[in-house]
Every structure is written in C-alpha cells, then in structure tokens.
N, CA, C, O and CB atoms as a CASP TS submission, in Angstrom:
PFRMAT TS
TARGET T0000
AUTHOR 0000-0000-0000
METHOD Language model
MODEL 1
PARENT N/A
ATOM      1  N   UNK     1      -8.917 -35.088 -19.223  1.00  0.00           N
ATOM      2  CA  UNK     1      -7.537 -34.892 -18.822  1.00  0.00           C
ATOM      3  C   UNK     1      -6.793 -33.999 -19.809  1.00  0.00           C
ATOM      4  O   UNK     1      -6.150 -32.994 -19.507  1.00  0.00           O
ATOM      5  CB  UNK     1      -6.834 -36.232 -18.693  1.00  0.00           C
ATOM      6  N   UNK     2      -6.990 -34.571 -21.198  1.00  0.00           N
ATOM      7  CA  UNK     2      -6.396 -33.675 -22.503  1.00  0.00           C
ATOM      8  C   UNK     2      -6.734 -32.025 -22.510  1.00  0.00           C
ATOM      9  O   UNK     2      -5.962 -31.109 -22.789  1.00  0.00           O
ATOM     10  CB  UNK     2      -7.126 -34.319 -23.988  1.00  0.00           C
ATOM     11  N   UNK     3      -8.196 -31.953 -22.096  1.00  0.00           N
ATOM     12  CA  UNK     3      -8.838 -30.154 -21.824  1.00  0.00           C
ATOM     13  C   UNK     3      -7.785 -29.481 -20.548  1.00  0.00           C
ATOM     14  O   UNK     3      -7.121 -28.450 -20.656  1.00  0.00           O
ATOM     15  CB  UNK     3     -11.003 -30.142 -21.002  1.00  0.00           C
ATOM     16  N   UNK     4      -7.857 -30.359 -19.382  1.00  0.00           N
ATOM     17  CA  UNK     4      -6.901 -29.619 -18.020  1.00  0.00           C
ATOM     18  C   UNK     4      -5.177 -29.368 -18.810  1.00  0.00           C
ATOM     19  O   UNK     4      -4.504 -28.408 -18.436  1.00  0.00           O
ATOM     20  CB  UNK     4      -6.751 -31.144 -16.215  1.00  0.00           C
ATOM     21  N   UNK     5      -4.865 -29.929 -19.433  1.00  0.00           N
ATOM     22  CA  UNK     5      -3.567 -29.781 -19.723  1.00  0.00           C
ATOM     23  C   UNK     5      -3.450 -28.713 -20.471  1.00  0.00           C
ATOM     24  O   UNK     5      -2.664 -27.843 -20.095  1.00  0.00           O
ATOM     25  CB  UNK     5      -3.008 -30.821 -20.281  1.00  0.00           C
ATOM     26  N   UNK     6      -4.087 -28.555 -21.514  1.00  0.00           N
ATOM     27  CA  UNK     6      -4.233 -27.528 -22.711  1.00  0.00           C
ATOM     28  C   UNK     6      -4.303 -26.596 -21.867  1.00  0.00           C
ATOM     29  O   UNK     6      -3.184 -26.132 -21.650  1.00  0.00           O
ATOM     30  CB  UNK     6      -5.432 -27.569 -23.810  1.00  0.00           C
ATOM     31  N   UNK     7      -5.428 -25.916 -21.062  1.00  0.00           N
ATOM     32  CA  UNK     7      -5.793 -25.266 -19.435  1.00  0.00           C
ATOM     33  C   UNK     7      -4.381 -24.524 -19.028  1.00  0.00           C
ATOM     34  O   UNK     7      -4.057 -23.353 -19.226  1.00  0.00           O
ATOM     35  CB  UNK     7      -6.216 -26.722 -18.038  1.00  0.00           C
ATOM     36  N   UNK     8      -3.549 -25.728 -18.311  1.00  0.00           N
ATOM     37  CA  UNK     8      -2.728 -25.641 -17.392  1.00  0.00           C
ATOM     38  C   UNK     8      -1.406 -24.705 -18.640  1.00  0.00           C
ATOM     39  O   UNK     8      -0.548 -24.003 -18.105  1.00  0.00           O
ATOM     40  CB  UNK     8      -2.411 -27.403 -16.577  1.00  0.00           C
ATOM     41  N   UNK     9      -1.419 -24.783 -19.617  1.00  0.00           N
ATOM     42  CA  UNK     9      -0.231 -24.512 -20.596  1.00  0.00           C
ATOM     43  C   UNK     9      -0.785 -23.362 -21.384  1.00  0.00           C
ATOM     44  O   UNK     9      -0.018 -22.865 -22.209  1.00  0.00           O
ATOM     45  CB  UNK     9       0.212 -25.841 -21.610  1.00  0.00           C
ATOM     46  N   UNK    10      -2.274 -22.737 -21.239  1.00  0.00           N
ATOM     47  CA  UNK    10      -2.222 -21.615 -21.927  1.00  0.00           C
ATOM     48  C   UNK    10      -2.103 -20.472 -20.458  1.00  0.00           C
ATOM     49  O   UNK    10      -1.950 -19.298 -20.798  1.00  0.00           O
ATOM     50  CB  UNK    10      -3.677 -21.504 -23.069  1.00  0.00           C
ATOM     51  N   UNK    11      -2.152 -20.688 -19.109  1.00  0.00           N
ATOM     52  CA  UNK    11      -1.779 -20.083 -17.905  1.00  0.00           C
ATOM     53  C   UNK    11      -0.563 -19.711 -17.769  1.00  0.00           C
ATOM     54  O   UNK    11      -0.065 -18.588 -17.684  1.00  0.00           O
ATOM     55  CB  UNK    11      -2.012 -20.764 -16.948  1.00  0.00           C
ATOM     56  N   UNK    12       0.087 -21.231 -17.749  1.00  0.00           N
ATOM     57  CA  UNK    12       1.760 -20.500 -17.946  1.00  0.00           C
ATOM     58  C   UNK    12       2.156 -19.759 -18.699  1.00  0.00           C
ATOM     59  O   UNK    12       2.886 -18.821 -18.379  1.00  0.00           O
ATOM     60  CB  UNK    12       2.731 -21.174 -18.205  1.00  0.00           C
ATOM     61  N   UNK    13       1.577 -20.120 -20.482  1.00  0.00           N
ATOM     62  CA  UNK    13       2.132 -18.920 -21.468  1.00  0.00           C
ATOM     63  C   UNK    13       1.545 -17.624 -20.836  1.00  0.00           C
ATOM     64  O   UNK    13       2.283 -16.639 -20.818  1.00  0.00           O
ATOM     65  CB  UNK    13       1.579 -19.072 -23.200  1.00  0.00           C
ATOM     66  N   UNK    14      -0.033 -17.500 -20.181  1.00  0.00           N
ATOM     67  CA  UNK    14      -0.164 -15.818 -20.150  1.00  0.00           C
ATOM     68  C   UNK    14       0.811 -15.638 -18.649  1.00  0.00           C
ATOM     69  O   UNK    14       1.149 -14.462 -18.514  1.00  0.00           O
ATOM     70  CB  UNK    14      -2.233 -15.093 -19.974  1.00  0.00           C
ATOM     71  N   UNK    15       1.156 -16.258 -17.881  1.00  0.00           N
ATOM     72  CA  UNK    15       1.732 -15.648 -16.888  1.00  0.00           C
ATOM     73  C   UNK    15       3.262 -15.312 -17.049  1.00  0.00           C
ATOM     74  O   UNK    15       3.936 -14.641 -16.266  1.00  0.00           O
ATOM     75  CB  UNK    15       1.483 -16.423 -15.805  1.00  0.00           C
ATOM     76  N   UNK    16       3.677 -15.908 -18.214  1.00  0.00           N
ATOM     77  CA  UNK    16       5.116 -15.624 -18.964  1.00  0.00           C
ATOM     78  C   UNK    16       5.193 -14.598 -19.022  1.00  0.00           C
ATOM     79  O   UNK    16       5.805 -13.780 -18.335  1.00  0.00           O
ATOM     80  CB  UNK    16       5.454 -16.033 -20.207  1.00  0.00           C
ATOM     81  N   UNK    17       4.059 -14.438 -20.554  1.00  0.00           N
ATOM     82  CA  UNK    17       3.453 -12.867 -21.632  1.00  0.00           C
ATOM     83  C   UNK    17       3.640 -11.627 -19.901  1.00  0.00           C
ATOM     84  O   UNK    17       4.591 -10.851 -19.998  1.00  0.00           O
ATOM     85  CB  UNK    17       0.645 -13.139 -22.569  1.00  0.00           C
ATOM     86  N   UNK    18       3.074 -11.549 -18.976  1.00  0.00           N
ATOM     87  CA  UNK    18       2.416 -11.122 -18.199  1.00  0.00           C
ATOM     88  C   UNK    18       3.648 -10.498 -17.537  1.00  0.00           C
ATOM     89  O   UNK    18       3.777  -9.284 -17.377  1.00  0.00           O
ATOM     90  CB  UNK    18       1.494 -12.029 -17.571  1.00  0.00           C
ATOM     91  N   UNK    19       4.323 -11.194 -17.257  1.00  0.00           N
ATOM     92  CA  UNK    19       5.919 -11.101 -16.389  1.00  0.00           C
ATOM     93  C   UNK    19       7.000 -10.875 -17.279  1.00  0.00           C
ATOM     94  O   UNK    19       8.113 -10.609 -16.826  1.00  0.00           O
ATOM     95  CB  UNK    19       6.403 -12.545 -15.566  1.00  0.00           C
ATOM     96  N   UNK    20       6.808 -10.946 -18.390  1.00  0.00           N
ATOM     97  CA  UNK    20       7.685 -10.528 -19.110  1.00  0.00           C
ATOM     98  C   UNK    20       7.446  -8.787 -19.558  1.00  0.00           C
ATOM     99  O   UNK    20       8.372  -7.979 -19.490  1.00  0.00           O
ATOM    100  CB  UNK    20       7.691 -11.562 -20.225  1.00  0.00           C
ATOM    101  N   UNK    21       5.875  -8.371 -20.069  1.00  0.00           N
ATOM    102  CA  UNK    21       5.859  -7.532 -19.899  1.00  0.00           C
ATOM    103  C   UNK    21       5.507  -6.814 -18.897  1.00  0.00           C
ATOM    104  O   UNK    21       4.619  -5.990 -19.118  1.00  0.00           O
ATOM    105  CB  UNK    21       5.622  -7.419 -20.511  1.00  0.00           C
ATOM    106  N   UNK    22       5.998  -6.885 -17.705  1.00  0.00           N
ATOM    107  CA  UNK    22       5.953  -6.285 -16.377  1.00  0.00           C
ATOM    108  C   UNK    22       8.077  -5.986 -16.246  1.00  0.00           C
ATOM    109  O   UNK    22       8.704  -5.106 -15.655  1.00  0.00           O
ATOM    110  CB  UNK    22       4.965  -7.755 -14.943  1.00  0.00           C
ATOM    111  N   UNK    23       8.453  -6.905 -16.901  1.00  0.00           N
ATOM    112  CA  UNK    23       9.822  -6.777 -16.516  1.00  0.00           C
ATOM    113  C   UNK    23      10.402  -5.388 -17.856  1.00  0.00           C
ATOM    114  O   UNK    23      11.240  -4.495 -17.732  1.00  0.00           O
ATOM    115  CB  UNK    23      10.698  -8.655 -16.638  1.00  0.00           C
ATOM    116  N   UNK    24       9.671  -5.698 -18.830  1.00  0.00           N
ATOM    117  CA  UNK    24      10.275  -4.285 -19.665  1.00  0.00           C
ATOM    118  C   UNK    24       9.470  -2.657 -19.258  1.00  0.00           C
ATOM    119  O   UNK    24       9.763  -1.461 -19.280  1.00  0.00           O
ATOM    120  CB  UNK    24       9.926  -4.610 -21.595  1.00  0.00           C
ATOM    121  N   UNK    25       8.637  -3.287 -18.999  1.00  0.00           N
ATOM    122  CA  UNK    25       7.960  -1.743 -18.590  1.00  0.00           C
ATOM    123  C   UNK    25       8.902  -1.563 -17.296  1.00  0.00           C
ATOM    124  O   UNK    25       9.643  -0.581 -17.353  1.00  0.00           O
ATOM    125  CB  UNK    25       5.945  -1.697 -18.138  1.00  0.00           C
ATOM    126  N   UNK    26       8.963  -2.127 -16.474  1.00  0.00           N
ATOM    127  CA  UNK    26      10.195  -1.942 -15.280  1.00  0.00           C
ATOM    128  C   UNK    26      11.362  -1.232 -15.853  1.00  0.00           C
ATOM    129  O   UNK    26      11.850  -0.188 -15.421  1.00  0.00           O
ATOM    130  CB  UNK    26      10.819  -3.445 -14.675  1.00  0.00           C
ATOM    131  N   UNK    27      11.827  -2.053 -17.075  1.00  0.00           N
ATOM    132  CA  UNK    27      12.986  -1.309 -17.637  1.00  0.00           C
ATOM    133  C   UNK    27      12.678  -0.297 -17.954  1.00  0.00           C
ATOM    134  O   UNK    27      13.318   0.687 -17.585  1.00  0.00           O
ATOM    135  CB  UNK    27      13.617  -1.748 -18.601  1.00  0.00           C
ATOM    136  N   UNK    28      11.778  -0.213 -18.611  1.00  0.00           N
ATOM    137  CA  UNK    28      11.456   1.551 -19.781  1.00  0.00           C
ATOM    138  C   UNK    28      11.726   2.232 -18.847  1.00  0.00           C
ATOM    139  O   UNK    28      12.709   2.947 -19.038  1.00  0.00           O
ATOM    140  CB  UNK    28       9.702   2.194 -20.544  1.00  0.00           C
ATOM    141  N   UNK    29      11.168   2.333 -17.703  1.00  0.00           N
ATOM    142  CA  UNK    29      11.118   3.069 -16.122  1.00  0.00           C
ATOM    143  C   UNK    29      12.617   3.687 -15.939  1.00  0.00           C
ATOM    144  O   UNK    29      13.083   4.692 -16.476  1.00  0.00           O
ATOM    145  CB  UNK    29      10.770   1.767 -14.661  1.00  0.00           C
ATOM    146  N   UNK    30      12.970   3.171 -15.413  1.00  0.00           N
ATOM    147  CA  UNK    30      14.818   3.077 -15.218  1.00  0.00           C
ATOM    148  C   UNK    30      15.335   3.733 -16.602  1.00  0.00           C
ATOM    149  O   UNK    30      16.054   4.733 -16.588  1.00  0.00           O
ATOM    150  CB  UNK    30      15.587   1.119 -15.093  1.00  0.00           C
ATOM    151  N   UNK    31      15.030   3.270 -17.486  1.00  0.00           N
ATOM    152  CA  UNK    31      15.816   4.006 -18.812  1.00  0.00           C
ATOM    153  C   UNK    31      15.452   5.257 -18.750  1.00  0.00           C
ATOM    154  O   UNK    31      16.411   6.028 -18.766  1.00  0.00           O
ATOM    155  CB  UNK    31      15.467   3.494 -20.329  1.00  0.00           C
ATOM    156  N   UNK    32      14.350   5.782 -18.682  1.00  0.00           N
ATOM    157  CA  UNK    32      13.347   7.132 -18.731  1.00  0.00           C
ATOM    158  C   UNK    32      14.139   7.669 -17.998  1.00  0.00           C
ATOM    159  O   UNK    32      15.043   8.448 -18.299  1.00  0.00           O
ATOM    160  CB  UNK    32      11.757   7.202 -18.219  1.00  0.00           C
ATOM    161  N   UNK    33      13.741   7.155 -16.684  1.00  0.00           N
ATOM    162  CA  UNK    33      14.387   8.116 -15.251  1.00  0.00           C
ATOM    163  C   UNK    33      15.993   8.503 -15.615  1.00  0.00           C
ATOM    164  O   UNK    33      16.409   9.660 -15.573  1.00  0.00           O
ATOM    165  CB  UNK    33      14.411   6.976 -13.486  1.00  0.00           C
ATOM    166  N   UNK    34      16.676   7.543 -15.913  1.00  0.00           N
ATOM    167  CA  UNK    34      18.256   8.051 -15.991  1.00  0.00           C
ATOM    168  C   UNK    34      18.469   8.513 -17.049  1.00  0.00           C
ATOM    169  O   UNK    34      19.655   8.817 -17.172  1.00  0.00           O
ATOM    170  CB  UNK    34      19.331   7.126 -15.826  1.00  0.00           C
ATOM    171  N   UNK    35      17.328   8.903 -18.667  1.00  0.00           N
ATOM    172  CA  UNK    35      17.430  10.078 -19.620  1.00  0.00           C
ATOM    173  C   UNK    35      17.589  11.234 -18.762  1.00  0.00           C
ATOM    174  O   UNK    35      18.532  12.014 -18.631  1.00  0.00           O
ATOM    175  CB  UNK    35      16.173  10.259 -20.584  1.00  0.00           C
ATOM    176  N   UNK    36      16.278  11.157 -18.125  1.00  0.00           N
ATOM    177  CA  UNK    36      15.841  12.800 -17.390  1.00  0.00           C
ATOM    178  C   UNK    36      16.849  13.363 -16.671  1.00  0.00           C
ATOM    179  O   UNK    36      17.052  14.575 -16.748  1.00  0.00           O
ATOM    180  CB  UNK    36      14.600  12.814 -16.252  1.00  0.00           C
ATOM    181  N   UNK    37      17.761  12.379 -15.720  1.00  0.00           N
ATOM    182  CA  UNK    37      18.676  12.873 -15.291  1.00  0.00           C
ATOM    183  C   UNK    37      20.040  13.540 -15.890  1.00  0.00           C
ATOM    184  O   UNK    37      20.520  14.624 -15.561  1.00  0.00           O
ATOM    185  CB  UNK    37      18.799  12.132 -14.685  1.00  0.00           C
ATOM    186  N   UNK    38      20.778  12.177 -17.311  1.00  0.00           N
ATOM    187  CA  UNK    38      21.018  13.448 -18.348  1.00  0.00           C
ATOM    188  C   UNK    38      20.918  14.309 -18.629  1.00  0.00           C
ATOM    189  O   UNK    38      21.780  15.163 -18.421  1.00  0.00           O
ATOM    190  CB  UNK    38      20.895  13.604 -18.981  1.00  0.00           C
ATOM    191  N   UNK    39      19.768  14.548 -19.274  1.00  0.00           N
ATOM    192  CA  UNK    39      19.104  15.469 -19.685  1.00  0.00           C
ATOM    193  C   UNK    39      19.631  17.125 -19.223  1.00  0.00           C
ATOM    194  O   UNK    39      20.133  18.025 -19.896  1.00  0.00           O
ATOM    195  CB  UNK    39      17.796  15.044 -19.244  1.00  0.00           C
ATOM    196  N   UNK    40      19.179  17.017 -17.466  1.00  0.00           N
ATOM    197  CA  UNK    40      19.196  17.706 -16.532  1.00  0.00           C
ATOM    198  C   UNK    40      20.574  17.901 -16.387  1.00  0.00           C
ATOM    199  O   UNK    40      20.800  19.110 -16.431  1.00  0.00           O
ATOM    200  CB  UNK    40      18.509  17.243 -15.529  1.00  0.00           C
ATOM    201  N   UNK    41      21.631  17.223 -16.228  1.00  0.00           N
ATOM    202  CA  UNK    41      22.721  17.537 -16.216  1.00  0.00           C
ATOM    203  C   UNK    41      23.251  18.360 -17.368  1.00  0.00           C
ATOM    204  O   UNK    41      23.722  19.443 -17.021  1.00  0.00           O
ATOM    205  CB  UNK    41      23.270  16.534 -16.011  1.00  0.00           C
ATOM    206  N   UNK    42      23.280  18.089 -18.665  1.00  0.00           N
ATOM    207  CA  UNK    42      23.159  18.567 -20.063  1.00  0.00           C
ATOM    208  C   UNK    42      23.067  19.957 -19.609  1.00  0.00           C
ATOM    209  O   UNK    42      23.894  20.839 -19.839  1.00  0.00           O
ATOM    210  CB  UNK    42      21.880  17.979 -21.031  1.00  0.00           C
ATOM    211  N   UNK    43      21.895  20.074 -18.888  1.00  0.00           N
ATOM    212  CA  UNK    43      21.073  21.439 -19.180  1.00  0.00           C
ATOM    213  C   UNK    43      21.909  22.422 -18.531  1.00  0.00           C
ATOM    214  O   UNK    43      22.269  23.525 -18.944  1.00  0.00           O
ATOM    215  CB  UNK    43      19.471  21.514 -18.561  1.00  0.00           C
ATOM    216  N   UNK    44      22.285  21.513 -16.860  1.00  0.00           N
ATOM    217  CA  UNK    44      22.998  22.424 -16.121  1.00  0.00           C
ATOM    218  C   UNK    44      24.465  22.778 -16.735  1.00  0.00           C
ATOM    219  O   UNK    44      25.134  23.783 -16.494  1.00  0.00           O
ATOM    220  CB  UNK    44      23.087  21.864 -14.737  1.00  0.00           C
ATOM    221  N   UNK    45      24.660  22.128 -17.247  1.00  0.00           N
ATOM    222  CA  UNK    45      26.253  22.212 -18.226  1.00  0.00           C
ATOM    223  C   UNK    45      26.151  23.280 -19.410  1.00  0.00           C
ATOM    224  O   UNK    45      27.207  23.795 -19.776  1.00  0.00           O
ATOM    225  CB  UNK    45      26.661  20.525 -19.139  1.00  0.00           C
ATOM    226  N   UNK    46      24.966  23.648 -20.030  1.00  0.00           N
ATOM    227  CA  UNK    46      24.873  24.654 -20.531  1.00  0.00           C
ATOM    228  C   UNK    46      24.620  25.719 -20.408  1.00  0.00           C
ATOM    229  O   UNK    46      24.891  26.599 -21.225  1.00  0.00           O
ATOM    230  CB  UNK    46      24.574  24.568 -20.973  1.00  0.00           C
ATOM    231  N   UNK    47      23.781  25.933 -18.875  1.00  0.00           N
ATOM    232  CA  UNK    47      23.436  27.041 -18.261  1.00  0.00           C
ATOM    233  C   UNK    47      24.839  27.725 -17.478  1.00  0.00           C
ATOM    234  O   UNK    47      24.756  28.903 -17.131  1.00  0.00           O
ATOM    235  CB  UNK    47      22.220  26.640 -17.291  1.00  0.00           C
ATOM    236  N   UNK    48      25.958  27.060 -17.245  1.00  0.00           N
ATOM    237  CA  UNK    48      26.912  27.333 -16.553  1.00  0.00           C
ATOM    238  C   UNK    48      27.972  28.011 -17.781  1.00  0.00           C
ATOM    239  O   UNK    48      28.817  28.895 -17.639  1.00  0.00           O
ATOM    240  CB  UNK    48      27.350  26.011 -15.705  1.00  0.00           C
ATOM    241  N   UNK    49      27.572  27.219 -19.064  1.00  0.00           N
ATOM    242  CA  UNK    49      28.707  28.209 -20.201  1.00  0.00           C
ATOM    243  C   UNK    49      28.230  29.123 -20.773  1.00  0.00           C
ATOM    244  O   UNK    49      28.763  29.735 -21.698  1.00  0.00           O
ATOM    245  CB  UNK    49      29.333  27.583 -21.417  1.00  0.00           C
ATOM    246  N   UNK    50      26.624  29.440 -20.052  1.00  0.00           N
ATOM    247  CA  UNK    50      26.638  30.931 -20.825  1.00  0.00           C
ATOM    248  C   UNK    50      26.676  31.946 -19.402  1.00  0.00           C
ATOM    249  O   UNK    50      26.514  33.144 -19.635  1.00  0.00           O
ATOM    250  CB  UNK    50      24.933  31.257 -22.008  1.00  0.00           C
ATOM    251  N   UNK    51      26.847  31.606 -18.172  1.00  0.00           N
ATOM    252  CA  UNK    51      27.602  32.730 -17.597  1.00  0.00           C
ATOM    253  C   UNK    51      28.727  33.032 -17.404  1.00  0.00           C
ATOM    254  O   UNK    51      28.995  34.109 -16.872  1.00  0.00           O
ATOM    255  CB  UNK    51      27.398  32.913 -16.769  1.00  0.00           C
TER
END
C-alpha cells in the first residue's frame, strides 16, 4: 500500500513539473510574438522618419 502511494505522489509531482512547464513555454510564445510585433512597428516608425 506504502509503494502505490509513493507511486501515486511522484505522478502528480511530474504532471505538475509537466503543466507547469507547458504553461511558461505558452507564455515565452506570446511574449516573443508581441516583441516581434514591436519590433516591427519600431522599424516601421523609423523607416517613415527617414523619408
């Protein structure tokens, strides 16, 4: 009974570990994407003050 429990509680910790890093890589995603779009805006904002 003592082995199934130990079992059952190192599953939950990796499915935590697992979902937790699934939820920041999600973020990095979203952060990345709305740099690039900065970025891009930036760019167009400078391409417009040198004509």
């Amino acid at each position: 009974m003592k082995t199934s429990h130990i079992t059952l509680v190192k599953r939950l910790v990796l499915l935590f570990l697992a979902t937790t890093l699934l939820a920041f890589v999600g973020l990095g995603c979203n952060t990345a994407h709305g740099f690039g779009e900065d970025m891009e805006k930036a760019g167009a904002k400078i391409q417009d003050g040198t004509k």
